[in-house]
Residue frames as qw, qx, qy, qz and C-alpha x, y, z in Angstrom:
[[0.143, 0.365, -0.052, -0.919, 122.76, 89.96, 111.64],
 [0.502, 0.478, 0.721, -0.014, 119.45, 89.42, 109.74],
 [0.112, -0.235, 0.445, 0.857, 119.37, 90.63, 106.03],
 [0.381, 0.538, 0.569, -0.492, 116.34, 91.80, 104.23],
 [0.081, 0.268, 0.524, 0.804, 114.82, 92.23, 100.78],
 [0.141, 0.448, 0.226, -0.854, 113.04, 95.10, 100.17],
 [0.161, 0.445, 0.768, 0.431, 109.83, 95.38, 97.93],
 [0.049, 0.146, 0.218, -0.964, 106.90, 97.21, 97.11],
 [0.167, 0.503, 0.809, 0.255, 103.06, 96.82, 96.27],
 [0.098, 0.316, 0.154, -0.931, 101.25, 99.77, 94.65],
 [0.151, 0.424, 0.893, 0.011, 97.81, 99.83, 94.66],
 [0.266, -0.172, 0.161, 0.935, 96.54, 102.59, 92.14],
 [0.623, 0.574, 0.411, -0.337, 92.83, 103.96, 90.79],
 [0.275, 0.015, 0.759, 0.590, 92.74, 103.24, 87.54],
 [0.408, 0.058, -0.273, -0.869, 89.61, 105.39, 86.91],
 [0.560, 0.291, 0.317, -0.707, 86.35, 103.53, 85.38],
 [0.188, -0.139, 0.881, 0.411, 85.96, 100.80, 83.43],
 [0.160, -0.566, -0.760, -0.276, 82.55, 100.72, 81.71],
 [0.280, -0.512, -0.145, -0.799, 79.50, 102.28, 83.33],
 [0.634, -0.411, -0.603, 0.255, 79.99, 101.23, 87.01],
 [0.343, -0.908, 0.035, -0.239, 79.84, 103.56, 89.99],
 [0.777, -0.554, 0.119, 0.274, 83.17, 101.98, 91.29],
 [0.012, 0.857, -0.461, -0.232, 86.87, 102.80, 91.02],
 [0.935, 0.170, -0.226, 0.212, 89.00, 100.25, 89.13],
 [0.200, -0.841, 0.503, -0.022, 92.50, 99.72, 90.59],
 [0.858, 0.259, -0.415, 0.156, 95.56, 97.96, 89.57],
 [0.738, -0.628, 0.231, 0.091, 97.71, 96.42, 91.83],
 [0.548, 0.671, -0.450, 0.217, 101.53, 96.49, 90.99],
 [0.864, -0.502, 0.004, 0.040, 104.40, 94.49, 92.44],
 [0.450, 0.611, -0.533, 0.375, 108.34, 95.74, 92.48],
 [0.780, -0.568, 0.254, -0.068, 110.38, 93.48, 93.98],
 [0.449, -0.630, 0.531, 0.345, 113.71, 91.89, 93.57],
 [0.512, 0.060, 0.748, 0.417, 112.87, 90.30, 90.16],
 [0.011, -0.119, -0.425, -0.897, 111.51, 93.18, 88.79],
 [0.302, 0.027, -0.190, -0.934, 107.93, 94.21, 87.90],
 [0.055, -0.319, -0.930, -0.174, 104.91, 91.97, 88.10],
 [0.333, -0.197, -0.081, -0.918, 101.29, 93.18, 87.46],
 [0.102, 0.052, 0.926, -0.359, 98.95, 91.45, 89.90],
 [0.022, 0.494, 0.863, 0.099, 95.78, 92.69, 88.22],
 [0.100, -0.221, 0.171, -0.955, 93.04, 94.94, 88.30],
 [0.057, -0.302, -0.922, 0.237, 90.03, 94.95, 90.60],
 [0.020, -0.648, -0.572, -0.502, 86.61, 96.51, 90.21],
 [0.423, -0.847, -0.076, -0.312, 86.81, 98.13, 93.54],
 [0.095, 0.639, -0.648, 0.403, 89.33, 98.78, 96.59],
 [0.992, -0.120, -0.012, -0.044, 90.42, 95.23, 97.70],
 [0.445, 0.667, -0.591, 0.092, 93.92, 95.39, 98.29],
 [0.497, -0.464, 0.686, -0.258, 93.83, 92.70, 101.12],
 [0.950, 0.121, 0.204, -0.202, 93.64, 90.38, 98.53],
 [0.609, 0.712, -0.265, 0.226, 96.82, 91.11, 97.53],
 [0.162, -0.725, 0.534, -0.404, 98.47, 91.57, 100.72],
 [0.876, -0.159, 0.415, -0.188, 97.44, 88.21, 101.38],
 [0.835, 0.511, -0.137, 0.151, 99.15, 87.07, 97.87],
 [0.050, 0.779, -0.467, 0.416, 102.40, 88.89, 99.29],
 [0.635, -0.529, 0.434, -0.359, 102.19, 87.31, 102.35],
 [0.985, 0.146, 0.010, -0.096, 102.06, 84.10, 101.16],
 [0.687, 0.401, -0.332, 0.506, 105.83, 84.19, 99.57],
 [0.648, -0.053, -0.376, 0.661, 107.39, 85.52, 102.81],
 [0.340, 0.421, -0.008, 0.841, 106.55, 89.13, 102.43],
 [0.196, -0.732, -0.403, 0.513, 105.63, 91.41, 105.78],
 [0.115, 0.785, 0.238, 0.561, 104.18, 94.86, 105.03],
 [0.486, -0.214, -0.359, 0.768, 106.27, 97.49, 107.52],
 [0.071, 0.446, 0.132, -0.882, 104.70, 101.01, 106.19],
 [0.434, 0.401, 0.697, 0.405, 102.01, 102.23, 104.64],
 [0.225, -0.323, -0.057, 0.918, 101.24, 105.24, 102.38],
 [0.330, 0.760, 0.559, -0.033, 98.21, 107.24, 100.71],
 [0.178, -0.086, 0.224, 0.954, 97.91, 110.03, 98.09],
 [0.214, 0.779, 0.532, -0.254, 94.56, 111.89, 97.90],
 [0.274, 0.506, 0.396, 0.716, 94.34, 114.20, 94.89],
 [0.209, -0.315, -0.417, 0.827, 94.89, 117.44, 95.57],
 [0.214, -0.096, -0.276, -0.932, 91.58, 118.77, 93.92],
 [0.714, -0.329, -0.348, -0.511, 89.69, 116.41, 95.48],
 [0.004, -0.411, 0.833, -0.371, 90.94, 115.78, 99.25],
 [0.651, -0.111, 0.638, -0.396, 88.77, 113.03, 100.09],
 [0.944, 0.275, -0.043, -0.179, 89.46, 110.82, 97.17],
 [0.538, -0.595, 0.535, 0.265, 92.13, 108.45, 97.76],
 [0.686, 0.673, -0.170, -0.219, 93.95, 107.98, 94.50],
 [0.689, 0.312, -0.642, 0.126, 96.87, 105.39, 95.76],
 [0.642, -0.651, 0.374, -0.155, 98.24, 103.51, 98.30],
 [0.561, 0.582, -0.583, 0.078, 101.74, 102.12, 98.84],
 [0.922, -0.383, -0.027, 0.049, 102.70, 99.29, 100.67],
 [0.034, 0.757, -0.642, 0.119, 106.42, 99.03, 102.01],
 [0.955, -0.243, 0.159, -0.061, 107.28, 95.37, 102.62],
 [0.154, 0.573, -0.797, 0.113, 110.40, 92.99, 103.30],
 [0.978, -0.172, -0.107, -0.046, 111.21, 89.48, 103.69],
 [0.498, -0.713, 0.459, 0.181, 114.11, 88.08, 105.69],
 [0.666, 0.580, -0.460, -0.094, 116.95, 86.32, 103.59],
 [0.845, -0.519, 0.112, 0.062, 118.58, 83.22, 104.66]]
């Protein structure tokens, strides 16, 4: 039987940081040791993260989006679902 940890990476706007035209966004990581902040980025880049994930073991299984509901065509997160196998 193959056992799994279970994580999560959530990649949130974070508004404006200065006087750029882009969204900031931090990238959070909950996983089995808790909390880790992975940064923020000037713009939406989360495959630079998914790649960080990856790295330690972790496969992404589902993802999810939330668009603000006053403004449906801005995306205002996105959650990754991920697991690695356990030996």
């Amino acid at each position: 039987m193959t056992r799994w940890q279970y994580a999560r990476l959530e990649y949130r706007s974070a508004g404006t940081l200065g006087a750029d035209r882009f969204m900031d966004w931090d990238a959070v990581f909950h996983g089995p040791d808790g909390v880790e902040r992975w940064g923020t980025d000037e713009r939406f880049d989360d495959l630079r993260h998914l790649n960080r994930a990856g790295e330690s073991g972790w496969q992404a299984y589902d993802r999810g989006s939330v668009f603000l509901h006053t403004e449906p065509y801005r995306l205002h997160a996105v959650t990754y679902s991920m697991r690695r196998r356990v030996a």
